[in-house]
C-alpha positions as CSV (number, residue, x, y, z in Angstrom):
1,X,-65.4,63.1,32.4
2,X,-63.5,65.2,35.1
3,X,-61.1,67.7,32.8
4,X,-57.4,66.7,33.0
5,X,-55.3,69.3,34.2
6,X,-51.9,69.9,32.4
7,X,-48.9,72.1,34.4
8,X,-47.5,74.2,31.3
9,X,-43.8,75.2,32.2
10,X,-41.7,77.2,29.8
11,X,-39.9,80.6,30.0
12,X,-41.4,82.3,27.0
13,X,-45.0,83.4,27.8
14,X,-46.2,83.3,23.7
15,X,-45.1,79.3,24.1
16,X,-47.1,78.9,27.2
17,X,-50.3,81.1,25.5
18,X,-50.1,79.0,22.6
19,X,-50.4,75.5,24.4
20,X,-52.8,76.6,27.1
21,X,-55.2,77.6,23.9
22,X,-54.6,74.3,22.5
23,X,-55.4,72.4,25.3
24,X,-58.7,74.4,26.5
25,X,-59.8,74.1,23.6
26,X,-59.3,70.3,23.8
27,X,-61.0,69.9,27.5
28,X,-57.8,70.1,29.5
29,X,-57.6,72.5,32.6
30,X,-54.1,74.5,32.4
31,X,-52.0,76.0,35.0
32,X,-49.0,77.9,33.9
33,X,-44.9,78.2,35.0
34,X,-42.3,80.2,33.7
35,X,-39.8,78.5,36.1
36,X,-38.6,75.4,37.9
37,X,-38.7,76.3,41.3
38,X,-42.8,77.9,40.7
39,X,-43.2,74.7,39.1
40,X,-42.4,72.2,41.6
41,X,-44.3,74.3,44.1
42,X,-47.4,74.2,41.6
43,X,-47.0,70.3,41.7
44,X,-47.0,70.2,45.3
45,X,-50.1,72.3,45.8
46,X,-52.3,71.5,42.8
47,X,-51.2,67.8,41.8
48,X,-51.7,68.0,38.1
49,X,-52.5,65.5,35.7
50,X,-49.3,66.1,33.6
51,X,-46.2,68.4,33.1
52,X,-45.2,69.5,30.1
53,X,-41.5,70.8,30.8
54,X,-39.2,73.4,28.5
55,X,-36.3,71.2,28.7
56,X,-34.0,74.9,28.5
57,X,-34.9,77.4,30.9
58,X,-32.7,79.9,33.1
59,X,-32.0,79.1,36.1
60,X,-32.9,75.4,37.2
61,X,-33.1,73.2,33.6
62,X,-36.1,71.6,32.6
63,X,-34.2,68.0,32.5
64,X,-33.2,68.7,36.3
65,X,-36.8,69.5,37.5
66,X,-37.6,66.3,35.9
67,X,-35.3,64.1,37.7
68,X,-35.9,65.8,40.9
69,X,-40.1,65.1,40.6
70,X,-38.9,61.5,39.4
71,X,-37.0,61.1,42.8
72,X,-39.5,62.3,45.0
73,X,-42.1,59.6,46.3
74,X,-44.9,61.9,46.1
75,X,-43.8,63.0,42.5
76,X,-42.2,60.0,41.1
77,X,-45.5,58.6,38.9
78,X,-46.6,62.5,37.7
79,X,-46.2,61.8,33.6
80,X,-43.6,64.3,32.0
81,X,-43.8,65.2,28.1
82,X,-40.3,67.4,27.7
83,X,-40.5,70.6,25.0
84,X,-37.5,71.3,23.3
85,X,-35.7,72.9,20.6
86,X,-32.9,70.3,20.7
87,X,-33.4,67.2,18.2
88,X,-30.1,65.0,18.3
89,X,-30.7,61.6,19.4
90,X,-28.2,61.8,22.1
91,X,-30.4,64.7,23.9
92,X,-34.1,62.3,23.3
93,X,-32.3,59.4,25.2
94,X,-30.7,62.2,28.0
95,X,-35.1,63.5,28.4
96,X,-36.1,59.7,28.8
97,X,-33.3,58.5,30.9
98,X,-34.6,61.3,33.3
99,X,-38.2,60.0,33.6
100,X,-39.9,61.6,30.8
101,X,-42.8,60.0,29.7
102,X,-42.4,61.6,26.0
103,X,-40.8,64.3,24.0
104,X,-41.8,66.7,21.3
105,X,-39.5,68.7,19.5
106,X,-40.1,72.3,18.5
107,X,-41.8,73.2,16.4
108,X,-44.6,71.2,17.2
109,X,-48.2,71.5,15.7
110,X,-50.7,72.1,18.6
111,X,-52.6,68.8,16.8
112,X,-49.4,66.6,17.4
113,X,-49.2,67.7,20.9
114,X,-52.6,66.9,22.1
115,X,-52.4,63.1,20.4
116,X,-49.1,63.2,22.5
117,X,-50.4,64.0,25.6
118,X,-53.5,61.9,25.4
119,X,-51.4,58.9,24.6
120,X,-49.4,59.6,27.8
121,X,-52.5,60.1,30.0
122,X,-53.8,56.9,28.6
123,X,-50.6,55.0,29.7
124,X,-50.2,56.3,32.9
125,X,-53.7,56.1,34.2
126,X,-54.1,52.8,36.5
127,X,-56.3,50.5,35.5
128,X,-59.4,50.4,37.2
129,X,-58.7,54.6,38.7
130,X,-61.1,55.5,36.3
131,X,-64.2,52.5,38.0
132,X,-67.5,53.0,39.5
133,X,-66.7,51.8,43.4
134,X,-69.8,51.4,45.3
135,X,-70.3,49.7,48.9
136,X,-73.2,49.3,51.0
137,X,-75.0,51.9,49.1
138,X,-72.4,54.5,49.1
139,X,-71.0,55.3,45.3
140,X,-68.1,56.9,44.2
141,X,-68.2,57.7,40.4
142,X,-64.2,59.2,39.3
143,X,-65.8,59.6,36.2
144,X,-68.1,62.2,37.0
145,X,-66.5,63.0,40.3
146,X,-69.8,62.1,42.1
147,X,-70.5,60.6,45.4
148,X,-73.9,59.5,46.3
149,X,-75.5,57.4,49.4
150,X,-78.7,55.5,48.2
151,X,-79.2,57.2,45.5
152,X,-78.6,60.6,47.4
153,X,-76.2,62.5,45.7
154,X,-74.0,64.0,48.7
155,X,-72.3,67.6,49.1
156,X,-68.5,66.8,49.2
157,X,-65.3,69.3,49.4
158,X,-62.7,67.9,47.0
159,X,-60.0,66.9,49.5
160,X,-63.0,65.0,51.3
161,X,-63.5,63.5,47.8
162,X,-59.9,62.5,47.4
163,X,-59.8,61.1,51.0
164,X,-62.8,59.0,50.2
165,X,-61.9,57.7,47.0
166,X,-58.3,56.6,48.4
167,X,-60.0,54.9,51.5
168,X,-63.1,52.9,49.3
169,X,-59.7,51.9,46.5
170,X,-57.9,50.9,49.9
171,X,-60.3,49.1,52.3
172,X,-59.5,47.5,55.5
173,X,-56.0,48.5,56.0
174,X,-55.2,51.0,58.2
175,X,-53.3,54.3,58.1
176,X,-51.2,56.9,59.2
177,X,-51.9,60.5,59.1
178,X,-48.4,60.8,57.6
179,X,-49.0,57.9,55.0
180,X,-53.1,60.1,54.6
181,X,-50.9,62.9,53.6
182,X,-48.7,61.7,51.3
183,X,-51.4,59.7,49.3
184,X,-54.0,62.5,49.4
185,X,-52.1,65.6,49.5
186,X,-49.3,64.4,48.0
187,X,-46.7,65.0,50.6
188,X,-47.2,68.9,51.1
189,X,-44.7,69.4,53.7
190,X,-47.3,72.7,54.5
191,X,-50.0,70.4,55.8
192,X,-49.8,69.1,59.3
193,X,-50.7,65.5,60.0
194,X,-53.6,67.2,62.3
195,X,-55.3,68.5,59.2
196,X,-56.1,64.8,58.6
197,X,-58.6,64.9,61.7
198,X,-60.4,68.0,60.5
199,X,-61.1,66.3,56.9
200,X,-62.2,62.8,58.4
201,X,-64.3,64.7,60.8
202,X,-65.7,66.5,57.5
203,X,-65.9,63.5,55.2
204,X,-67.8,61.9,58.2
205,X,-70.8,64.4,58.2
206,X,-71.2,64.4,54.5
207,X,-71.4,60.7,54.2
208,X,-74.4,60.9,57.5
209,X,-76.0,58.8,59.7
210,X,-76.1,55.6,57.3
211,X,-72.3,55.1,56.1
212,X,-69.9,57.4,58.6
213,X,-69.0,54.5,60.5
214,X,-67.4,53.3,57.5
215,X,-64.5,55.5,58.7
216,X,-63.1,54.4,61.4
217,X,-60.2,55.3,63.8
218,X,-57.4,53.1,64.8
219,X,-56.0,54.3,68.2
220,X,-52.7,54.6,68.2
221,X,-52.3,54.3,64.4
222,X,-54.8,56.2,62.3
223,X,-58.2,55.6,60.3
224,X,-59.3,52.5,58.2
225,X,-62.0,52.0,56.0
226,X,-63.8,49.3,56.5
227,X,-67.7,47.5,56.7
228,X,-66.6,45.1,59.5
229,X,-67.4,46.3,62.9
């Protein structure tokens, strides 16, 4: 299975070093922040899996970073597990009431905190992200985050991959470049809507002769994917 990645975001470096040790050694992929601000930035660019937020940090507040991702379309579904010294019931309703998916009190034992976070993943996973989709030959598998065309396995850049595995879950409807970007890149206000053209025109020669036409363009709108002519 394709390794989860987890955004780590907490102040104190020995906190962060600690987790990230846990979770490699459980399979997880880690990226670290030691603020807010390098945080949301990190989600933006590199779309994790799940954040697991120091609910007390200087400057912008764990709780706030939380409610800002929670109002943001792009951000709104990314699961939130909050880390934090603070244990009244008054503060565990304040994390939830903000979007957090969970919360763990420190100390926490690095056991605890990976049964936390799997539970999390398990919930917030759609059903049916995780299924073989295959048509006219060509297969996606998210599972082992392989693509193959009659049995071919294809050569495919990961934002190619992404594009084609939202187009095969999302057949014959047609889309923008903006609405492409926000469900692919997750709204990076750094792409431009013209860097959708270079990736179809990618994900077209690495699916070949037999199954590019299965991308097509909608003039004046944008591409579809679709096995009607």
């Amino acid at each position: 299975m394709t390794a989860k990645t987890v955004l780590i975001v907490d102040d104190e470096a020995p906190i962060r070093e600690m987790i990230a040790v846990a979770l490699e050694m459980a399979d997880y992929r880690v990226l670290e922040a030691d603020n807010a601000q390098t945080a949301h930035a990190m989600v933006v660019d590199h779309q994790p899996d799940l954040l697991l937020l120091d609910w007390m940090m200087p400057g912008t507040s764990g709780i706030e970073l939380a409610r800002r991702l929670k109002r943001e379309t792009a951000t709104s579904e990314l699961p939130i597990i909050l880390l934090t010294a603070k244990g009244e019931e008054d503060n565990k309703i304040l994390g939830l009431e903000a979007g957090a998916d969970d919360y763990i009190t420190k100390p926490f034992s690095p056991r605890e905190l990976v049964a936390r976070l799997k539970a999390v993943l398990r919930r917030s996973t759609p059903k049916g992200v995780e299924d073989l989709v295959e048509v006219e030959g060509l297969q996606l598998d998210p599972v082992s985050h392989r693509v193959s065309a009659n049995g071919k396995s294809l050569e495919i850049g990961p934002t190619e991959y992404r594009l084609l595995q939202f187009f095969m879950t999302h057949q014959e409807r047609a889309y923008t470049r903006g609405q492409l970007l926000d469900q692919v890149w997750g709204g990076n206000v750094y792409v431009e809507e013209r860097t959708v053209d270079v990736h179809i025109r990618r994900l077209r020669k690495a699916l070949g002769d037999d199954h590019q036409h299965l991308i097509q363009t909608v003039r004046g709108t944008g591409y579809r994917f679709s096995i009607k002519v």
